[in-house]
C-alpha positions in Angstrom: -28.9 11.2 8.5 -27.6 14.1 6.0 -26.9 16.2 9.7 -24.9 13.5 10.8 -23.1 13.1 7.5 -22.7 16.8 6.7 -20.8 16.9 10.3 -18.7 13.7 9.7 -17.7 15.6 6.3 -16.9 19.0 8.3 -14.4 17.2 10.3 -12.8 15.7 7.6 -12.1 18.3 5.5 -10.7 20.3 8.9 -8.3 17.7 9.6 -7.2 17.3 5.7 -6.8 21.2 6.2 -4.3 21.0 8.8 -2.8 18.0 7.7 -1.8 19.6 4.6 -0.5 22.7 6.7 1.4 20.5 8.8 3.2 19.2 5.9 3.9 22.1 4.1 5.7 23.3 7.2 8.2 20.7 7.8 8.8 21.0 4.1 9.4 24.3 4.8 11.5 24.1 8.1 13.4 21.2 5.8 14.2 23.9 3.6 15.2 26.7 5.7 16.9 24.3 7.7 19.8 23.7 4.3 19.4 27.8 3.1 20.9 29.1 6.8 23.6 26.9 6.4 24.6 29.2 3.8 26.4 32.3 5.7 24.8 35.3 4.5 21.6 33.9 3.2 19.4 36.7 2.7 16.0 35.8 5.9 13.8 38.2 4.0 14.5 36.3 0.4 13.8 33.0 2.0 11.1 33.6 3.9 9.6 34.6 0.4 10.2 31.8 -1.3 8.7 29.4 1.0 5.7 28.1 -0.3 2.4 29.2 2.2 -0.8 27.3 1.3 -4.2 29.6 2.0 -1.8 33.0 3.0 -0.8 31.2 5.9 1.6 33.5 8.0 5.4 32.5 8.6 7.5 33.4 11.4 11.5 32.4 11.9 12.7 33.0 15.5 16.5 33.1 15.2 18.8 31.6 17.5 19.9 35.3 18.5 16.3 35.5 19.5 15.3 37.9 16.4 12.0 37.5 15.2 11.9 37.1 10.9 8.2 38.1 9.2 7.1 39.3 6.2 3.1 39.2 7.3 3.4 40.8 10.3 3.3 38.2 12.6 5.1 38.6 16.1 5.8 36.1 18.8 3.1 37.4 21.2 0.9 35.4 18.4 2.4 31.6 19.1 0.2 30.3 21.6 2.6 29.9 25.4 2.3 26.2 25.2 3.0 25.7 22.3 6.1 27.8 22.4 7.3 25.5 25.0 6.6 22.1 23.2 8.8 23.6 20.2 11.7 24.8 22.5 11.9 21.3 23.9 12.3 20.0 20.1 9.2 18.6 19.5 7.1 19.5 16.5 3.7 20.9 17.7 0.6 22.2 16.1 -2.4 23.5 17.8 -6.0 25.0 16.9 -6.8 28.3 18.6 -9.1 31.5 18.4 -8.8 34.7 18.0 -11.0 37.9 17.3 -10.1 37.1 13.5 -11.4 33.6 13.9 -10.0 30.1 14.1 -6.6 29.6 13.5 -4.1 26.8 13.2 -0.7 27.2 14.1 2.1 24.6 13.8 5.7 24.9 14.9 9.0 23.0 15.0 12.7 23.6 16.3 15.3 23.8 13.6 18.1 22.1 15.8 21.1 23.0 13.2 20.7 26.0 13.7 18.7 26.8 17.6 16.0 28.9 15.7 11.9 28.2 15.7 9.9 28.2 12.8 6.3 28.5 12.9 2.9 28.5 10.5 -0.4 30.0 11.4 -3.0 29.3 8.8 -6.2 30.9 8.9 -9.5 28.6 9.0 -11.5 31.6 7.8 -12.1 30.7 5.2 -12.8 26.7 5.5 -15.4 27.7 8.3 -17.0 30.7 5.8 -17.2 27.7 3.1 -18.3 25.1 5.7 -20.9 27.6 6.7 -22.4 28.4 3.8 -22.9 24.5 2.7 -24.5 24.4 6.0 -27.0 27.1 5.5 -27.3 24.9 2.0 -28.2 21.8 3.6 -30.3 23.4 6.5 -33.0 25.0 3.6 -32.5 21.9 1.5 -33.3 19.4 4.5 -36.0 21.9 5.5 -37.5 21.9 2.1 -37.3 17.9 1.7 -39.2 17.8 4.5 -41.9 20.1 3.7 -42.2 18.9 0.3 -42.3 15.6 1.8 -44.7 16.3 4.0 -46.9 18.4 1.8 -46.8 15.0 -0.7 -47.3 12.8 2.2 -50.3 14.2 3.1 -51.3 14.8 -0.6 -51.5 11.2 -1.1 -52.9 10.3 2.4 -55.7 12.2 1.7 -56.1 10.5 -1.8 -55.7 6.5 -0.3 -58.0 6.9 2.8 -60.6 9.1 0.9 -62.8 6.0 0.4 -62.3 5.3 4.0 -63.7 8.6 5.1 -66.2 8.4 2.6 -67.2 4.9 3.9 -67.1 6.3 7.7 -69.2 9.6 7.0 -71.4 6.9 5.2 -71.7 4.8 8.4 -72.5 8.0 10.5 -75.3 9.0 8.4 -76.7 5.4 7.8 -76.7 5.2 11.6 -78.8 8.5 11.8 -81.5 6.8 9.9 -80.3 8.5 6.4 -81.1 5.1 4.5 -80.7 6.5 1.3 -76.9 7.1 1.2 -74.5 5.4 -0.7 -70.8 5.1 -1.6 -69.8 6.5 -5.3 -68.6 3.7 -7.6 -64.7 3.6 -7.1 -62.2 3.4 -10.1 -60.2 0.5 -8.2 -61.2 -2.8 -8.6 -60.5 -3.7 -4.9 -62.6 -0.6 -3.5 -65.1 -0.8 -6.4 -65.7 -4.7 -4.8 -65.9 -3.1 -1.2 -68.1 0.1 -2.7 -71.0 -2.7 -4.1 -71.0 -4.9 -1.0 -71.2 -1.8 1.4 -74.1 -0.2 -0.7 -75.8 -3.7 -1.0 -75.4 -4.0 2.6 -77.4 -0.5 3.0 -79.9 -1.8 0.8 -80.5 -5.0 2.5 -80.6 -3.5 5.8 -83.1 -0.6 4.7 -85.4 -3.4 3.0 -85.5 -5.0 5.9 -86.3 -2.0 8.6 -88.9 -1.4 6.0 -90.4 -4.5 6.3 -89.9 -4.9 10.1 -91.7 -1.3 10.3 -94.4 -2.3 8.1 -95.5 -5.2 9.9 -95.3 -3.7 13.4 -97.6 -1.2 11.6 -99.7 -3.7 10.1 -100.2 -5.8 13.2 -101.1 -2.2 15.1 -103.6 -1.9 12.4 -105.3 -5.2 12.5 -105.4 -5.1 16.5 -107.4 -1.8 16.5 -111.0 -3.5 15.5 -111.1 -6.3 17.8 -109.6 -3.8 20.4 -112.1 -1.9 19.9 -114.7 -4.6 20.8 -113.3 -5.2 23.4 -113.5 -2.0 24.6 -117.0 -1.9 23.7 -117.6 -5.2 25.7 -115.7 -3.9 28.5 -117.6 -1.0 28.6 -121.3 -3.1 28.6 -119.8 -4.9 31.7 -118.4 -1.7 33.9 -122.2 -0.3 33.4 -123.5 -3.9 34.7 -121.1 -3.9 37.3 -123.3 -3.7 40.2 -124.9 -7.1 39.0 -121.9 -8.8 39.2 -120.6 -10.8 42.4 -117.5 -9.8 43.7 -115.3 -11.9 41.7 -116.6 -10.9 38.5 -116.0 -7.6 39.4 -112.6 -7.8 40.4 -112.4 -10.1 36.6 -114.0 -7.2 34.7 -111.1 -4.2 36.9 -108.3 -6.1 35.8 -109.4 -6.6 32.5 -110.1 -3.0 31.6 -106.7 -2.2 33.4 -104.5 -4.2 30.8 -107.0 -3.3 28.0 -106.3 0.3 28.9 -102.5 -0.6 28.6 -102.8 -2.7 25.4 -104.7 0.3 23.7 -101.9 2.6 24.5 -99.4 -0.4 23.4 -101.2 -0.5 19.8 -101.4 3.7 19.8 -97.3 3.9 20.4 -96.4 0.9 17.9 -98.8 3.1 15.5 -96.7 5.7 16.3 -93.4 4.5 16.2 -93.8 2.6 13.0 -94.8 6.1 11.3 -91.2 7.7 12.5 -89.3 4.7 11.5 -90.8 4.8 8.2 -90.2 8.8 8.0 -93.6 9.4 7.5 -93.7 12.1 10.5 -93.5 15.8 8.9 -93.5 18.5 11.7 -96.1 21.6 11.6 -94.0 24.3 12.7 -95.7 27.4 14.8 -93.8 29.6 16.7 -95.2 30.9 20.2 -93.9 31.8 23.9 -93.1 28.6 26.2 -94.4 29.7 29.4 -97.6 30.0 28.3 -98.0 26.9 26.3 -96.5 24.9 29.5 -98.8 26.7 31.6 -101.6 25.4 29.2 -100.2 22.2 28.4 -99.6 21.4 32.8 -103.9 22.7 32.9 -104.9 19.8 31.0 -102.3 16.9 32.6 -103.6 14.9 35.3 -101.0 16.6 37.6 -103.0 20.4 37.0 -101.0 21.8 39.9 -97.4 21.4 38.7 -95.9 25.1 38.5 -94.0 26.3 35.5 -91.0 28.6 36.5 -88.5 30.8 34.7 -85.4 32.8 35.8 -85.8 34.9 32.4 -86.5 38.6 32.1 -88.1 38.6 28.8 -90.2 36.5 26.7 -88.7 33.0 25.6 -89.5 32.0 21.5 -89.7 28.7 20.6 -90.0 27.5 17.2 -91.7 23.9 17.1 -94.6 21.3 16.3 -96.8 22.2 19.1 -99.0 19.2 19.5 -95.8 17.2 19.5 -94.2 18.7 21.8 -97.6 18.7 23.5 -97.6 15.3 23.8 -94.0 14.6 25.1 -95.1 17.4 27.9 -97.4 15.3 29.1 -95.5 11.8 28.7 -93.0 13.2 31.1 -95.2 14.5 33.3 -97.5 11.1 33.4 -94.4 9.0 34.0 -93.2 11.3 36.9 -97.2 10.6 38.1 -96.7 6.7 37.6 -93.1 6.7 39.2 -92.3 9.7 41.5 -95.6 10.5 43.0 -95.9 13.6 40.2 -93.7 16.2 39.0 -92.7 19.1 41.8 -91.8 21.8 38.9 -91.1 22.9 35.4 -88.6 25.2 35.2 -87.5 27.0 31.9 -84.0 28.5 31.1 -82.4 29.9 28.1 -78.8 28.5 27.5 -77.0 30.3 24.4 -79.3 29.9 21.3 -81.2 27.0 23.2 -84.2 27.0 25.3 -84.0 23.9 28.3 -87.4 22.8 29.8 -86.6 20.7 32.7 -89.6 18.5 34.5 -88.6 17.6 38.4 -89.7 15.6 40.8 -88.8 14.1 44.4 -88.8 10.6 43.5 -86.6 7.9 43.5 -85.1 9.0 40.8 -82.9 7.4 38.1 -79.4 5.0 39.1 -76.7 6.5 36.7 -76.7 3.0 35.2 -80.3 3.7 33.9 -80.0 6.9 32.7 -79.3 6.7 29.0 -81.0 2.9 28.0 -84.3 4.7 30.1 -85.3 6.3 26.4 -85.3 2.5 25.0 -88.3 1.1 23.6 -89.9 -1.3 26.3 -87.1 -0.1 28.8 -88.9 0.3 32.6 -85.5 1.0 34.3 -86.0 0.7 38.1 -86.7 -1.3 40.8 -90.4 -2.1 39.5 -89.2 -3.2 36.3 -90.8 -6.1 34.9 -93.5 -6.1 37.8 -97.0 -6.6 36.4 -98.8 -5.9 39.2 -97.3 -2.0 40.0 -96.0 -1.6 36.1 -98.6 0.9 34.9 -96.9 1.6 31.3 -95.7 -0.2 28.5 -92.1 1.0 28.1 -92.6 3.3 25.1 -93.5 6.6 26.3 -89.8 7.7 27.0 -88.6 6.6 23.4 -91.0 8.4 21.3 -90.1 11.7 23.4 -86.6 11.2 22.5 -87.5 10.6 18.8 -89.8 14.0 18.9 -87.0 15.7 20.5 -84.9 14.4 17.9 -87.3 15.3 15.4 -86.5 18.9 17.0 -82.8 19.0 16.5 -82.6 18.6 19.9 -82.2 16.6 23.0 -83.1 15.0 25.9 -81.2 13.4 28.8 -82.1 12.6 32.8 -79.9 13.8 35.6 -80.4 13.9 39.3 -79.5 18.2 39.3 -82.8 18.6 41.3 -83.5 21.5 43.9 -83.9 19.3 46.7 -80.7 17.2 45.6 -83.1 14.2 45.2 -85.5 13.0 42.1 -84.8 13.6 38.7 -84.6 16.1 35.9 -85.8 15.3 33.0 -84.0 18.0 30.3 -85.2 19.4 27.0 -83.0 21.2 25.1 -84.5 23.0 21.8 -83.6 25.6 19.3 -84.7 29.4 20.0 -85.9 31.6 18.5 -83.8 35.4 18.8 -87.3 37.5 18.2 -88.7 41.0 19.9 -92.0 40.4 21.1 -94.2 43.3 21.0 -97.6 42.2 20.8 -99.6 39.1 22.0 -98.2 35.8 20.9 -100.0 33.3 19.2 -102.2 31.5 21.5 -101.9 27.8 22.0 -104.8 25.8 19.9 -105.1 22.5 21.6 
């Protein structure tokens, strides 16, 4: 807008410019028109006494053809066509340039008399001036704008800090971080959102709280009669071969789900300890191959072989029997659903340390992949099916919560060796150490 402005104003004051100078000249030619009337009127004297706005040059072209001019003007300086339009008696003016810079010339025929009379009037200095209020304008505009935008940003930052506040809140409430809450706001509208968002937080942790403790309470009550059960099952498996066939068949099938409701009551024990943030890790430091190696030894699937493209020794920094455990959970479910793991291959990527677990199963559909870490997810074709279903749907979720536990994280792909399967993928924290002794052996 001030461009567009600034421009419209240049214009005007150009054309003001050489209106004036058009004016001044026919007062002029008016003038010497009446003084060469006068025989022996001194050129030189009049041509002094004319009245030249901005030094504007003057040049009289008698009738005998004689060029008159005190500023040193000659007629090689009146622009061709406009030399033409004067000699046919019209009055014309015309804007031009030169290696001085713009000029403006005007002319008109004195017809008394035959001669030409013509103005140049330099623009110099209008363009120096125009010039310099355009560098004005340019570093003014430029800095309105960066003051503006410095300002704008200024107070952005200060109206939508309680909405990032609010949003970093969210983030860290949805990472389990119960315990955060919004500071009391000085606004009465905010400090109204600020008490209903922190009750919110409140009511929510109250009731995961209570959900956790009663899944943990109802784990607790169903160990002692589980564990008659157990007991009873076992005094029938030793009687077994006093049974009829039915019976037996009876007394299989009950062990098999009492087997699979022990585990149930073992994981809900579990989980209800990490949602209440009871878990602490017991870090210990030690070299992965070798606690696979052991960790493979005692699985059900003892001949799975544990591979590793590294030169040197790889360091990992972790709660061993936890990461025990979710060794063997994805091993036992590539047992249960791929007919057993076909390799464990260890690679260092960056600072991290992947352990992948393959097989040559089925493997995973894409759409399965990321709700397979669910609790009571059995993604698949056999999902839902009692009679092949040998888990309970938990095994997946608490490795991903003792991977998250480890800062770091799990995922399933179908990057496998044989292009079929899937890859199970643990990525961990290493450990940047020089290893010149034994390392700690693995106490299991």
């Amino acid at each position: 807008m001030a461009v567009s402005s600034f421009v419209l104003a240049q214009r005007q004051l150009v054309a003001e410019t050489e209106d004036l100078a058009t004016a001044q000249m026919f007062t002029n030619a008016a003038n010497l028109n009446r003084a060469l009337d006068v025989v022996g009127s001194d050129i030189p004297a009049l041509l002094e006494g004319l009245r030249r706005p901005n030094n504007a040059k003057v040049l009289l072209l008698l009738g005998d053809g004689e060029p008159r001019s005190l500023s040193g003007l000659v007629i090689e300086d009146i622009p061709d066509d406009l030399r033409v339009l004067v000699r046919s008696g019209n009055a014309a003016s015309k804007r031009f340039r030169t290696n001085e810079g713009a000029q403006f010339v005007t002319g008109v025929r004195i017809e008394r008399t035959g001669a030409e009379y013509y103005e140049i009037l330099p623009l110099t200095e209008t363009e120096g001036t125009l010039a310099t209020l355009r560098r004005i304008l340019i570093g003014a505009s430029a800095t309105a704008t960066i003051l503006g935008a410095g300002l704008g940003y200024y107070f952005a930052r200060r109206i939508l800090q309680p909405v990032a506040s609010a949003a970093q809140a969210a983030e860290a409430i949805a990472g389990g971080d119960f315990d955060t809450r919004l500071d009391d706001q000085s606004d009465p509208d905010l400090s109204k959102l600020t008490r209903s968002f922190n009750d919110m937080v409140e009511a929510l942790r109250l009731r995961i709280e209570r959900d956790a403790r009663f899944a943990s309470d109802v784990s607790h009550e169903l160990r002692s009669p589980l564990m008659t059960l157990a007991a009873s099952v076992d005094v029938l498996e030793h009687r077994r071969e006093e049974m009829p066939e039915s019976a037996r068949r009876a007394t299989d099938l009950l062990s098999k789900d009492l087997m699979r409701f022990q585990r149930l009551v073992e994981d809900l024990l579990e989980i209800s300890r990490l949602d209440a943030g009871a878990v602490r890790l017991d870090y210990d430091t030690f070299g992965v191959i070798e606690f696979l190696e052991r960790v493979v030894a005692q699985s059900r699937t003892p001949g799975v072989p544990v591979e590793s493209d590294e030169a040197g020794a790889l360091i990992l920094e972790a709660d061993k029997r936890r990461l025990h455990q979710v060794i063997l959970n994805l091993l036992d479910n590539a047992r249960k659903y791929a007919g057993g793991a076909t390799l464990i291959s260890v690679t260092k990527r960056g600072d991290s340390v992947r352990i992948c677990v393959i097989d040559n199963g089925p493997g995973v559909a894409p759409a399965d992949r990321l709700r397979i870490f669910d609790r009571f997810s059995r993604a698949g074709s056999d999902a839902g099916r009692r009679d092949v279903a040998t888990g309970v749907g938990l095994g997946l979720s608490l490795v991903a919560e003792h991977i998250r536990l480890h800062d770091g994280k799990i995922w399933v792909d179908g990057v496998t060796p044989t292009g079929t399967g899937a890859r199970f993928v643990i990525e961990l924290p290493g450990l940047e150490v020089d290893v010149t002794g034994e390392l700690e052996e693995l106490a299991l």
